[in-house]
N, C-alpha and C positions, 0 to 999 in steps of 0.2 A: 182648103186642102184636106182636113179632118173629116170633113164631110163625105169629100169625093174617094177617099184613101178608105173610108169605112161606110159606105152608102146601102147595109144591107139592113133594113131596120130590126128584122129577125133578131143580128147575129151583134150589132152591135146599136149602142147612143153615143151619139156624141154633144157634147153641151161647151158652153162658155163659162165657167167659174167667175171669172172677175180680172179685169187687165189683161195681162198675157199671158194667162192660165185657165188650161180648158182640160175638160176631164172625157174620158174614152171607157164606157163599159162594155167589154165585151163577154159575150154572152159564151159559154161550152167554147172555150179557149182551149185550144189543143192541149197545150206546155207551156211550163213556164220558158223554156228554152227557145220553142215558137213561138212565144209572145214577145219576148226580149228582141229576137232575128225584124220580128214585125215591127218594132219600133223604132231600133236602129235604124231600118230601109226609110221609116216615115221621116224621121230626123235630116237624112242624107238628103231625101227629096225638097224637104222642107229647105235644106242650106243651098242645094244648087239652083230652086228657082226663085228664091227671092232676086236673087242679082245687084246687090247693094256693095259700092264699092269698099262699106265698114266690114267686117266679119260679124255674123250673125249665132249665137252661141241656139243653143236646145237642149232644158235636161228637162230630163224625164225619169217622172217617177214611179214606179206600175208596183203592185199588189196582187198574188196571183192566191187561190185559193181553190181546192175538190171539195170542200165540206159544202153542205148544205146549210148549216146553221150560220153560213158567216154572212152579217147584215153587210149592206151596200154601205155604212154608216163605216163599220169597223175594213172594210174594202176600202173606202174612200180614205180614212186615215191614216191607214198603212201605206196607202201610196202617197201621197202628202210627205209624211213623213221620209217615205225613201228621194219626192221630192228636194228635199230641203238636204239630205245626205248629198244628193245630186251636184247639187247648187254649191254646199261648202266646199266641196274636196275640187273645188277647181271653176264650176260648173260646164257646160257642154258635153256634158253624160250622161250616163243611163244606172240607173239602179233598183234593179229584182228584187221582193222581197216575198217569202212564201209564207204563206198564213198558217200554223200549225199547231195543236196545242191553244193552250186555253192566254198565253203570254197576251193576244189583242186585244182579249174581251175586260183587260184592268183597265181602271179610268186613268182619265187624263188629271194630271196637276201643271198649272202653270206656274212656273217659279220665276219675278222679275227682278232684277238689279239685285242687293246684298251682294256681299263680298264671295270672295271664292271659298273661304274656309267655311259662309255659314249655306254656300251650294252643294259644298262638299256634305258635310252635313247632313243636309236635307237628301244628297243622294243616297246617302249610307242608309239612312232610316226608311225612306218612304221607296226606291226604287224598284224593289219589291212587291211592294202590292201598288203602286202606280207607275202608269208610262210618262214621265218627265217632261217639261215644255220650257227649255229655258229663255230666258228674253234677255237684253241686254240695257233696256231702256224703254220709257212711256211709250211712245208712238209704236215702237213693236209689239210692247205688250196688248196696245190696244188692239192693233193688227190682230196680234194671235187670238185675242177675247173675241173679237168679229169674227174670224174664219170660225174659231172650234166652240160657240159658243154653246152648241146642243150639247158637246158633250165631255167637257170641264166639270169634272167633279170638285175641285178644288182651285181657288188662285193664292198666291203666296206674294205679296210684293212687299216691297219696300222703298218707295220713288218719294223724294223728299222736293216740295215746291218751296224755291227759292225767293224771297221780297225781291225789288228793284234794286235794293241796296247792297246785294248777295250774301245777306244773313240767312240762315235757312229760318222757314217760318214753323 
């Protein structure tokens, strides 16, 4: 459907990320307003022709940007990240995010598990000069390490491995 929805190889790429997450570069995008209209339509067609008797959710995350200096890298994670906004607040939605200003070009920190005050913490001090990645646990953190692994400037964990016995080791 991505293919056929965007089949102009000019104007746009389309690829398969990994599972059920696939990424759409389009190329001299009108607007962020016509790109938003553009994806909604995709979403909609995307939910009326599967035809599955379950409900089938779509969010979508896009990044829109007119600078020239903005790498496909720092594209790609802004949209990611407006993925995952996507996904929490409900998921089966849509969220714009405009690239503006030097805010994208900070690195990434990945911050796992620790408690909420020493998150809090870490937000106060470093949110500033880095863009935040929070995890909630091993298996997501490794998740986040795989997906943004090019470009983590920092990881922060704290994941404690338990013996058989449930002593922590």
């Amino acid at each position: 459907m991505l293919k056929s929805a965007f089949s102009d190889p000019d104007s746009y790429c389309v690829g398969r990320f990994g599972g059920d997450e696939f990424v759409v570069l389009l190329r001299n995008a009108v607007s962020a307003d016509e790109t938003k209209r553009l994806f909604l339509e995709l979403a909609d067609s995307i939910r009326a022709s599967v035809g599955f008797p379950v409900p089938l959710t779509c969010s979508i995350g896009v990044a829109v940007s007119d600078r020239s200096d903005i790498t496909f890298l720092q594209l790609f994670l802004a949209a990611d990240r407006a993925l995952y906004a996507a996904k929490n607040s409900g998921g089966d939605g849509l969220r714009v995010t405009e690239i503006d200003g030097d805010v994208e070009a900070a690195p990434l920190m990945l911050v796992s598990d620790g408690n909420e005050a020493d998150r809090e913490a870490l937000r106060a001090i470093f949110s500033g000069r880095f863009r935040l990645i929070e995890t909630a646990g091993p298996k997501e953190t490794l998740d986040m390490v795989q997906r943004y692994r090019d470009a983590l400037a920092v990881i922060i964990t704290d994941m404690t491995a338990r013996e058989s016995d449930g002593r922590e080791a």
